[in-house]
C-alpha positions in Angstrom: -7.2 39.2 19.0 -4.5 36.8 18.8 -4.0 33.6 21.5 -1.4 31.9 21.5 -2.0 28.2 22.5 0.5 26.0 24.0 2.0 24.8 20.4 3.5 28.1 20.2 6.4 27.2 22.8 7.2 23.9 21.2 7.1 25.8 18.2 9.8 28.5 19.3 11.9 25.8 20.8 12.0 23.9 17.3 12.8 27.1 15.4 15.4 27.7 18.1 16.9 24.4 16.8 16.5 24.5 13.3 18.8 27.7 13.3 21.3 26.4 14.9 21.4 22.8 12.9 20.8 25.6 9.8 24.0 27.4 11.3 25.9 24.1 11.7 24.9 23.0 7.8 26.6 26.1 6.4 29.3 26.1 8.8 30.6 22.5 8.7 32.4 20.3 5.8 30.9 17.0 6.9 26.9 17.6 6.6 24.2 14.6 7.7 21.6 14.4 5.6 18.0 16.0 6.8 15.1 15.2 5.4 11.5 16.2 6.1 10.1 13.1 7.3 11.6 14.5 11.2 8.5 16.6 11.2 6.3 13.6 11.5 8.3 11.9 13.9 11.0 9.8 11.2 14.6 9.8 10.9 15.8 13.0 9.8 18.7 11.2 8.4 16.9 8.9 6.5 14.6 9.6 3.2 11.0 9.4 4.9 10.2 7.0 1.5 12.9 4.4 2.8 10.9 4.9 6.3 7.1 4.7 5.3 5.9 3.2 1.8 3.2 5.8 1.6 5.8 8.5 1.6 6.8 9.5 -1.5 10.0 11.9 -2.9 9.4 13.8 -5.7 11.5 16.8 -7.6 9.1 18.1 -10.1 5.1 17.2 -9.2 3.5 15.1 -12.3 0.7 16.2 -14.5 -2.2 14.5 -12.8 -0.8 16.4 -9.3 -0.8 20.0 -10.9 -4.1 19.4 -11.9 -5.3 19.1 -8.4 -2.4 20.5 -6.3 -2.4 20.5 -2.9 -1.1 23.5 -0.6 2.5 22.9 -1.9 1.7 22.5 -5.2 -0.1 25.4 -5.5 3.4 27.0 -4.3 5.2 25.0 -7.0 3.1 26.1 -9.4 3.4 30.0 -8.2 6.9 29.7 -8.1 7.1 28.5 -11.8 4.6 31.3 -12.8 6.9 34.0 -11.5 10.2 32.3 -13.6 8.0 32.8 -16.7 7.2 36.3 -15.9 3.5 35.6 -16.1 
């Protein structure tokens, strides 16, 4: 059986506001930037690497990573298996 904790409100209530800032983003000519850092309490308008030192921005994981990926590696690596066809 499923309970659902407090976290599930605040959880709502920032889903409620990520769709309309998603709305906003398609709708308007002059977007801010957004970055992920906001989810750990930075600047959403600033690169969380410019923020926190330990942060680090990266397009395509290295080597060493996709040897060991964590959660969103593994994803990375998924996605890339299902371009390939494999």
């Amino acid at each position: 059986r499923l309970e659902i904790s407090e976290l599930q409100e605040i959880l709502e209530k920032r889903a409620d506001q990520h769709s309309i800032r998603d709305r906003e983003r398609r709708l308007k000519s002059d977007i801010k930037p957004y970055h992920n850092g906001a989810l750990f309490g930075m600047d959403p308008t600033i690169p969380p690497d410019e923020v926190d030192e330990s942060w680090r921005v990266t397009v395509i994981p290295s080597k060493e990573y996709l040897e060991k990926p964590r959660l969103a590696g593994s994803a990375w690596l998924h996605t890339e298996r299902r371009k390939r066809g494999e």
